[in-house]
TIVO-2410 file (N, C-alpha, C; in nm, 3 decimals):
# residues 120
REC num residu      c1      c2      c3 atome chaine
REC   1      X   1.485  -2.779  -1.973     N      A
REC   1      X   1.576  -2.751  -1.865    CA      A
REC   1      X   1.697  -2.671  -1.915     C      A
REC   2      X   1.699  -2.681  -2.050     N      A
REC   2      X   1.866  -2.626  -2.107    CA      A
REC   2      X   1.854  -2.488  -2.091     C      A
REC   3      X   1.697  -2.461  -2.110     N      A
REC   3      X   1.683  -2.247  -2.152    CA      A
REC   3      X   1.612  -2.176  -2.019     C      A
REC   4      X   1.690  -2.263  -1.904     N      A
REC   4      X   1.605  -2.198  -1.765    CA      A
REC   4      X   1.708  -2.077  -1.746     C      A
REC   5      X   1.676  -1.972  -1.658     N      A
REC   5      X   1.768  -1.873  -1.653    CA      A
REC   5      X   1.849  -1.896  -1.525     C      A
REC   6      X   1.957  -1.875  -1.540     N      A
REC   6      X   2.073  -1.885  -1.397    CA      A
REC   6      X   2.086  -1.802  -1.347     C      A
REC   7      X   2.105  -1.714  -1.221     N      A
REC   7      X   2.048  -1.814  -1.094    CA      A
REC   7      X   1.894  -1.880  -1.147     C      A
REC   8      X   1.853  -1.976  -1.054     N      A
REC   8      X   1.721  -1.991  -1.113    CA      A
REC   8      X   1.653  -1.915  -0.994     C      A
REC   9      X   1.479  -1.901  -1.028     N      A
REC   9      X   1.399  -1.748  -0.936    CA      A
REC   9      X   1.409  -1.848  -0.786     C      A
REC  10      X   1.402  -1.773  -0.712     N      A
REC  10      X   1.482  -1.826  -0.600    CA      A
REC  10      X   1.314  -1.959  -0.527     C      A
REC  11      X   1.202  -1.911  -0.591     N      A
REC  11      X   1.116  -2.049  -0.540    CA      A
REC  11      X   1.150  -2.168  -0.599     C      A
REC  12      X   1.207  -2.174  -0.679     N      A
REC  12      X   1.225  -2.295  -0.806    CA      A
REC  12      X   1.379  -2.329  -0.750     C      A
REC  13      X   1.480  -2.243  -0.733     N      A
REC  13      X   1.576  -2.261  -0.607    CA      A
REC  13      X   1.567  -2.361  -0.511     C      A
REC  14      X   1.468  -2.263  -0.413     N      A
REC  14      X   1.421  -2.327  -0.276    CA      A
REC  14      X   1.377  -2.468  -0.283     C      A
REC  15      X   1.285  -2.543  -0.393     N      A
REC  15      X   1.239  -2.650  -0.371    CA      A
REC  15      X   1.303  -2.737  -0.464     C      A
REC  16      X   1.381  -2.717  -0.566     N      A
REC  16      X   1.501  -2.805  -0.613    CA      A
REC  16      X   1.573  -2.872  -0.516     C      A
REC  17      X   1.619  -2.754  -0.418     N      A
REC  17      X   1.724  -2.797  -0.284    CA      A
REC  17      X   1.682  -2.865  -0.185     C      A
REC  18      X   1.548  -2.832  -0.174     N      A
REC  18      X   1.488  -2.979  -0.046    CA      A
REC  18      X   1.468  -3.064  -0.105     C      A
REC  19      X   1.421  -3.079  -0.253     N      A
REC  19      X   1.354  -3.178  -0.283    CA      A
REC  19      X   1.446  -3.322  -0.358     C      A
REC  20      X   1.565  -3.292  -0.402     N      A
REC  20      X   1.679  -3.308  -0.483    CA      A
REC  20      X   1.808  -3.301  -0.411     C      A
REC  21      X   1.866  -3.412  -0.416     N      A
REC  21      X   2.030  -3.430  -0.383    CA      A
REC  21      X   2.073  -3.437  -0.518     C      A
REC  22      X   2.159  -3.314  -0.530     N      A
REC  22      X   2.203  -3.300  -0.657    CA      A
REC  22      X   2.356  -3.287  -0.665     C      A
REC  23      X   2.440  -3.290  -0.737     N      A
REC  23      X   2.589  -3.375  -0.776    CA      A
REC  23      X   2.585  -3.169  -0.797     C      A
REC  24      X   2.672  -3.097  -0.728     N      A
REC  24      X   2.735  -2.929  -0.728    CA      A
REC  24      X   2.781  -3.015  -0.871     C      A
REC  25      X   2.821  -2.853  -0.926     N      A
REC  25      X   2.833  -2.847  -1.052    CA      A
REC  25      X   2.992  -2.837  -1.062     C      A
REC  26      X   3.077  -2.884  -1.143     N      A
REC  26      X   3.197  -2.893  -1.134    CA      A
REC  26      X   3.285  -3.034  -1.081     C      A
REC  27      X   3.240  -3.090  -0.995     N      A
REC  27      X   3.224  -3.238  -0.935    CA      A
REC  27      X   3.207  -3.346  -1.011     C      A
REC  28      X   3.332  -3.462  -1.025     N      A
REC  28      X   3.368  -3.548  -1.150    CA      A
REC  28      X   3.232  -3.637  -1.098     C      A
REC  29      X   3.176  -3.670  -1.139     N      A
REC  29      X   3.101  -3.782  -1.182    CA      A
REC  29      X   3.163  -3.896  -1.093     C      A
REC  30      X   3.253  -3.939  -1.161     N      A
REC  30      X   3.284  -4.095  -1.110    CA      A
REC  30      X   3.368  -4.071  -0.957     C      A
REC  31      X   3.493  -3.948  -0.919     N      A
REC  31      X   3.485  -3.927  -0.822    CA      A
REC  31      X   3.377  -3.885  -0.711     C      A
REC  32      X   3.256  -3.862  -0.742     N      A
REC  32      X   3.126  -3.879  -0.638    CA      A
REC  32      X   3.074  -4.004  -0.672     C      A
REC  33      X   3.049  -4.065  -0.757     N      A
REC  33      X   3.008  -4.228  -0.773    CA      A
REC  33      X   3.133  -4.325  -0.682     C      A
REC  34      X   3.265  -4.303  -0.668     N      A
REC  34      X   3.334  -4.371  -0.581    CA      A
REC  34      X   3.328  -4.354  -0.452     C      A
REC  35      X   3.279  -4.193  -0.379     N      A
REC  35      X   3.269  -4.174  -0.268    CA      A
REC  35      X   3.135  -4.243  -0.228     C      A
REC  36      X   3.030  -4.237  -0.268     N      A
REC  36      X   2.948  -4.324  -0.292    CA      A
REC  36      X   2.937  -4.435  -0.249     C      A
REC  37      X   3.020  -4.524  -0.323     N      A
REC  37      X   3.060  -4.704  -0.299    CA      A
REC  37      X   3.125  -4.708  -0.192     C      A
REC  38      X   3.214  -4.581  -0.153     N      A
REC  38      X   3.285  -4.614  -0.047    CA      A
REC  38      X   3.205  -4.605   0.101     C      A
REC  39      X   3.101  -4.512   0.104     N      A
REC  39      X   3.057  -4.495   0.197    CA      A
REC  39      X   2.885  -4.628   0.237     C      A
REC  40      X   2.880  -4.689   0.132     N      A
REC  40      X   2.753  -4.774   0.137    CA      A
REC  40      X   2.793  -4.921   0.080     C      A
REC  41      X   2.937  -4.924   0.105     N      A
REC  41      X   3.042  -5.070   0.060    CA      A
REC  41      X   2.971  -5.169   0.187     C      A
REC  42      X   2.924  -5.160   0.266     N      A
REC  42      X   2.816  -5.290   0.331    CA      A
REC  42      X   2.668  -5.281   0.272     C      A
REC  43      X   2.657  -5.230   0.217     N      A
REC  43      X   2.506  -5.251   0.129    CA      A
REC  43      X   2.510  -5.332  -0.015     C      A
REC  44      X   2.434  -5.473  -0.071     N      A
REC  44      X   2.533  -5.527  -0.193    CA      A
REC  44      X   2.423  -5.430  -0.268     C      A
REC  45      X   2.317  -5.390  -0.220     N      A
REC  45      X   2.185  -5.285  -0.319    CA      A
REC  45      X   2.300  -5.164  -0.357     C      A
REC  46      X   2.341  -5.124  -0.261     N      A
REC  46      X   2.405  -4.955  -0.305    CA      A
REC  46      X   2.540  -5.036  -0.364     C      A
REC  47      X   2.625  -5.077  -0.336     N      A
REC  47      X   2.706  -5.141  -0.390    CA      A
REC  47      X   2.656  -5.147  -0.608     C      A
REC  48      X   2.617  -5.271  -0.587     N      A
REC  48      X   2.549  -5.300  -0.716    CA      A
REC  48      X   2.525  -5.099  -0.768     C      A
REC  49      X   2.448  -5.062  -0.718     N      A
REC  49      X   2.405  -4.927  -0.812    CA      A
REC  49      X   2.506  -4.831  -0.804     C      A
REC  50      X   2.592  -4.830  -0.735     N      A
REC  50      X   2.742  -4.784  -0.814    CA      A
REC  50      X   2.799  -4.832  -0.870     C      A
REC  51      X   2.850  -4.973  -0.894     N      A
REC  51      X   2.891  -4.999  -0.958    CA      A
REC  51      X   2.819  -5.010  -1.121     C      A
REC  52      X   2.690  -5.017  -1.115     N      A
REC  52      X   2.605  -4.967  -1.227    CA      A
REC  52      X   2.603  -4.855  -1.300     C      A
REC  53      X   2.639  -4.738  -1.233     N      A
REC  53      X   2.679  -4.599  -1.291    CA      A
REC  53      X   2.826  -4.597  -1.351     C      A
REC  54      X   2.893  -4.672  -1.260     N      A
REC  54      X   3.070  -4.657  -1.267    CA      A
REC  54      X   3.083  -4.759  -1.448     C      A
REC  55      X   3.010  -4.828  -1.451     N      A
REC  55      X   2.988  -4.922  -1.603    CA      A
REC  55      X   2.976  -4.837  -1.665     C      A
REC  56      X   2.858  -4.774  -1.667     N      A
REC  56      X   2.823  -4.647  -1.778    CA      A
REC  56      X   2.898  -4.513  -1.811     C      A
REC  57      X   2.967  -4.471  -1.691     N      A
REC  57      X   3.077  -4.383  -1.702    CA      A
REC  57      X   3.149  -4.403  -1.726     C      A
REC  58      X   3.233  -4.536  -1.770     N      A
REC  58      X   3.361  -4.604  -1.817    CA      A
REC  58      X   3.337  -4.728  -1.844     C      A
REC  59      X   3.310  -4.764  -1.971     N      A
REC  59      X   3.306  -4.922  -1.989    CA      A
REC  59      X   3.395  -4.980  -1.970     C      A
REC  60      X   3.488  -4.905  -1.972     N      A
REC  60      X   3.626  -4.992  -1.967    CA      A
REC  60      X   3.715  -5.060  -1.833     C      A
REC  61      X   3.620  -5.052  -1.693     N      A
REC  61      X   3.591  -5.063  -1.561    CA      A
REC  61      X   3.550  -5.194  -1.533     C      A
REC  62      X   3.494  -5.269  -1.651     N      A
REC  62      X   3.390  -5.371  -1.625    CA      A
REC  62      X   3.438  -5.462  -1.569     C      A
REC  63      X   3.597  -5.524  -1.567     N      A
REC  63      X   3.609  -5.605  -1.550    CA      A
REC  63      X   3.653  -5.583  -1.398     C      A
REC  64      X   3.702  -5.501  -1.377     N      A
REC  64      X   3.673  -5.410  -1.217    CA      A
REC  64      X   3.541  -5.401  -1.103     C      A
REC  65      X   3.452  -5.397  -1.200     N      A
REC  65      X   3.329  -5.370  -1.168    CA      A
REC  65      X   3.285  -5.511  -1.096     C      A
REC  66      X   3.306  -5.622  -1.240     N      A
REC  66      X   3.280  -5.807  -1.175    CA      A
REC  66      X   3.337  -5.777  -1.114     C      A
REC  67      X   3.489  -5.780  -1.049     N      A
REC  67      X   3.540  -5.860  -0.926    CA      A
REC  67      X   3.451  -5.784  -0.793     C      A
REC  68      X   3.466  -5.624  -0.875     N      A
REC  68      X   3.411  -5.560  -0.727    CA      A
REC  68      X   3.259  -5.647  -0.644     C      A
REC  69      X   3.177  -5.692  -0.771     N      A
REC  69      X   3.054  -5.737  -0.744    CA      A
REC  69      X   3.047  -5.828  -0.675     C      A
REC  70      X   3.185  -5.965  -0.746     N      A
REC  70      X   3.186  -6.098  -0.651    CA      A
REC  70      X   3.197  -6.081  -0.537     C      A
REC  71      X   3.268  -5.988  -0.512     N      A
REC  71      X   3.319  -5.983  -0.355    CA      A
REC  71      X   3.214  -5.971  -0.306     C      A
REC  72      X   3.095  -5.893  -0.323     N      A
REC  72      X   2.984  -5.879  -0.217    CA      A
REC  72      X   2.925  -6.004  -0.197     C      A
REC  73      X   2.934  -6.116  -0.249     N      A
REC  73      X   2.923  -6.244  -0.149    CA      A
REC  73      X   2.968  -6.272  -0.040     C      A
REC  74      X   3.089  -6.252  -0.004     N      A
REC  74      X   3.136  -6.271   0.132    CA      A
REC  74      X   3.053  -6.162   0.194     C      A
REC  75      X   2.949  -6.048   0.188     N      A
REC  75      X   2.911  -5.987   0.264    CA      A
REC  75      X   2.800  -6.016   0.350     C      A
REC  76      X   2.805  -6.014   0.487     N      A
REC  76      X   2.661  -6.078   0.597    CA      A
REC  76      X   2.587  -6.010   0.529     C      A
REC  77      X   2.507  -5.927   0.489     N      A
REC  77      X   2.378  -5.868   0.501    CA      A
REC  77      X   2.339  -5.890   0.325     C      A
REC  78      X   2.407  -6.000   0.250     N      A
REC  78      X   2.364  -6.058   0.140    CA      A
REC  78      X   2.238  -6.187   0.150     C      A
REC  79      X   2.172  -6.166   0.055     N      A
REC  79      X   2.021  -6.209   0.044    CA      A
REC  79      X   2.051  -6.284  -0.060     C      A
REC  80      X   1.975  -6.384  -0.096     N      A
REC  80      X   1.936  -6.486  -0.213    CA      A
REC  80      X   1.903  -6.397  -0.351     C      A
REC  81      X   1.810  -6.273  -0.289     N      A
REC  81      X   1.781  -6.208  -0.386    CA      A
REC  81      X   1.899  -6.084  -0.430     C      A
REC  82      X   1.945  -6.032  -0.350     N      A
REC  82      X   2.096  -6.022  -0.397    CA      A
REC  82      X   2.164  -6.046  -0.460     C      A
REC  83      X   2.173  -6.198  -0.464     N      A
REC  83      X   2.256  -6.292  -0.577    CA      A
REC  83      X   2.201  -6.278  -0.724     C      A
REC  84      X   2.066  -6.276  -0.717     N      A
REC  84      X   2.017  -6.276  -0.820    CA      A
REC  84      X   2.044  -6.151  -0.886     C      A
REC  85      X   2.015  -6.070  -0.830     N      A
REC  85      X   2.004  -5.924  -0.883    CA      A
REC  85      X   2.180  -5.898  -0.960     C      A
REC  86      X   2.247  -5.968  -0.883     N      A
REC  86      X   2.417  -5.930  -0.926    CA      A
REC  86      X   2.366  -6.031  -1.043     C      A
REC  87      X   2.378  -6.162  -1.096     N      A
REC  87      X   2.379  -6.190  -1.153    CA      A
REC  87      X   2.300  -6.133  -1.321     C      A
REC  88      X   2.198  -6.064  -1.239     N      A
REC  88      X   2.078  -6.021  -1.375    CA      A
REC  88      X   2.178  -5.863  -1.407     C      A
REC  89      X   2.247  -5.833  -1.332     N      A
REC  89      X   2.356  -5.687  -1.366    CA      A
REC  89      X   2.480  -5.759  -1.464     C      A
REC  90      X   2.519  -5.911  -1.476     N      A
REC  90      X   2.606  -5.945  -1.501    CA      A
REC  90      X   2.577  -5.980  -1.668     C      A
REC  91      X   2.441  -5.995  -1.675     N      A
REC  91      X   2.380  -6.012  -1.793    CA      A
REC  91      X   2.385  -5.877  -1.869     C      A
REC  92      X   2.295  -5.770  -1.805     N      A
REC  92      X   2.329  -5.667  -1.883    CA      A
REC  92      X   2.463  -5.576  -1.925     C      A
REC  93      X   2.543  -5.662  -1.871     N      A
REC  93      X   2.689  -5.613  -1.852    CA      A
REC  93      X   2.730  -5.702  -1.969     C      A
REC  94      X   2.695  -5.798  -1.993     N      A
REC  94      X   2.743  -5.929  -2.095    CA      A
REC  94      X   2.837  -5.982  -2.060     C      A
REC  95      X   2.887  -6.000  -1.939     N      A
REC  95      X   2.990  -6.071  -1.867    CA      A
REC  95      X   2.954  -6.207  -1.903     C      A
REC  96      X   3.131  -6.252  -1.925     N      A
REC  96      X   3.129  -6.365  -1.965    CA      A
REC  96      X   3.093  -6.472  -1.874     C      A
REC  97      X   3.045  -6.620  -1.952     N      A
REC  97      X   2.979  -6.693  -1.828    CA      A
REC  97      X   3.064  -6.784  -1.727     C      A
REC  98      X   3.207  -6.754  -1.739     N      A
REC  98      X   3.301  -6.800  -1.604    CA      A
REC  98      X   3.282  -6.693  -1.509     C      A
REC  99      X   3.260  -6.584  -1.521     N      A
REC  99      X   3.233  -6.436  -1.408    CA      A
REC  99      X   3.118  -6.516  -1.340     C      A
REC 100      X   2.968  -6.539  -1.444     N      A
REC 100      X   2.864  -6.565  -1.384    CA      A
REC 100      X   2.892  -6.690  -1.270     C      A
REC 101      X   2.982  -6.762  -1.340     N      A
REC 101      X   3.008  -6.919  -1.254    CA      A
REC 101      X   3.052  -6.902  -1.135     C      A
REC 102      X   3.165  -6.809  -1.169     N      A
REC 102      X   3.219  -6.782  -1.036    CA      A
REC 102      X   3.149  -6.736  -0.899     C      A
REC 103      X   3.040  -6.628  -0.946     N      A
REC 103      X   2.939  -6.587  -0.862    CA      A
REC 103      X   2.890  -6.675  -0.813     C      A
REC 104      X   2.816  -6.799  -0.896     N      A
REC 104      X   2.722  -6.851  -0.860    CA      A
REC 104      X   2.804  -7.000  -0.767     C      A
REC 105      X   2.915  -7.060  -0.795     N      A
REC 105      X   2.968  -7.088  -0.717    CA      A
REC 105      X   3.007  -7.052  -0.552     C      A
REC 106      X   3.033  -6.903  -0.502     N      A
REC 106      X   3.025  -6.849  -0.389    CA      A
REC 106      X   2.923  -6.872  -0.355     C      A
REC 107      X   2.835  -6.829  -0.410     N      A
REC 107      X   2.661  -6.803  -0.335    CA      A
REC 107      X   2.603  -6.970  -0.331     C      A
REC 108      X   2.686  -7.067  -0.359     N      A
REC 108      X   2.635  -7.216  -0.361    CA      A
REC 108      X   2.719  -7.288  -0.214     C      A
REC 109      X   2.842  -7.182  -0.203     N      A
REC 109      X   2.925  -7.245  -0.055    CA      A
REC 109      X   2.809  -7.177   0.085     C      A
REC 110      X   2.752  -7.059   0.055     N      A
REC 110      X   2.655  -6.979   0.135    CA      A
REC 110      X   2.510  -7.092   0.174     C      A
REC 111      X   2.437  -7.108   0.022     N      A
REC 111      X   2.386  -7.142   0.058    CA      A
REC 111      X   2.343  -7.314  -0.114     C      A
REC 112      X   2.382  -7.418  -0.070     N      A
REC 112      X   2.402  -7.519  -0.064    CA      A
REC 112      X   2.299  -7.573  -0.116     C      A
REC 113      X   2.158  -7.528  -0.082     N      A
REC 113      X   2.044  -7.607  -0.126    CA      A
REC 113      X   1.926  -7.517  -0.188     C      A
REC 114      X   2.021  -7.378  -0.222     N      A
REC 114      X   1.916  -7.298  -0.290    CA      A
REC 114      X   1.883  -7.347  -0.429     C      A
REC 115      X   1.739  -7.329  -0.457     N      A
REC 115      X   1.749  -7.413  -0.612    CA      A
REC 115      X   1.800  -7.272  -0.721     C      A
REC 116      X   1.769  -7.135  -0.643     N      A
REC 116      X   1.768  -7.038  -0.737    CA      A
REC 116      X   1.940  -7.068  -0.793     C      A
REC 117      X   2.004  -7.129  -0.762     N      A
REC 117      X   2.135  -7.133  -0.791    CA      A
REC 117      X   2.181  -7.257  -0.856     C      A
REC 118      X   2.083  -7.325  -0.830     N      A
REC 118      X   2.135  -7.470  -0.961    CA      A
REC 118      X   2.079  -7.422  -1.049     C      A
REC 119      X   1.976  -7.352  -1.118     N      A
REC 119      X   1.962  -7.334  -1.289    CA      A
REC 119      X   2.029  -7.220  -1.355     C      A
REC 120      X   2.089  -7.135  -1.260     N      A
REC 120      X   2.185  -7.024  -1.307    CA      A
REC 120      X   2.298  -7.082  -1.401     C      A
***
């Protein structure tokens, strides 16, 4: 991809552009990863996968990143499997295990008799 010629021939053009949502060139990274979160902040799926990029573009976010994550518990359209999935992001994040508690505490006022949440 590094030794393609610019412009590229305009068929290879044409079907890049339908086929590909691509980040214009010049455009910060993490300012389109925030517009992003901002616009899919009721989704905890799109949620979670920005805040997954925003980790990798700045480690130094992380602890930004947890709170941002807890919060998507209070969100209606959160799932059991949701919970899980934040939690298995919290692992690869190496968040410490009062972050994890904390999570798993919210998602235990939600839902009370899930077992997925007593062995967490």
């Amino acid at each position: 991809m590094d030794t393609l010629p610019e412009p590229l021939p305009e068929p290879v053009a044409k079907t890049i552009e339908s086929s590909f949502k691509l980040v214009p060139k010049g455009t910060s990274l993490a300012d389109y990863n925030n517009e992003y979160l901002a616009k899919h902040k009721q989704s905890p799926a799109h949620v979670r996968s920005a805040l997954r990029v925003r980790q990798l573009l700045d480690p130094n976010t992380k602890s930004q990143n947890e709170k941002e994550l807890q919060s998507t518990i209070s969100n209606g359209n959160l799932s059991l499997e949701d919970v899980q999935d934040s939690l298995d992001l919290l692992g690869e994040w190496k968040s410490e295990s009062n972050v994890k508690e904390t999570l798993v505490e919210a998602a235990k006022k939600k839902w009370p008799q899930a077992t997925i949440l007593k062995k967490a």
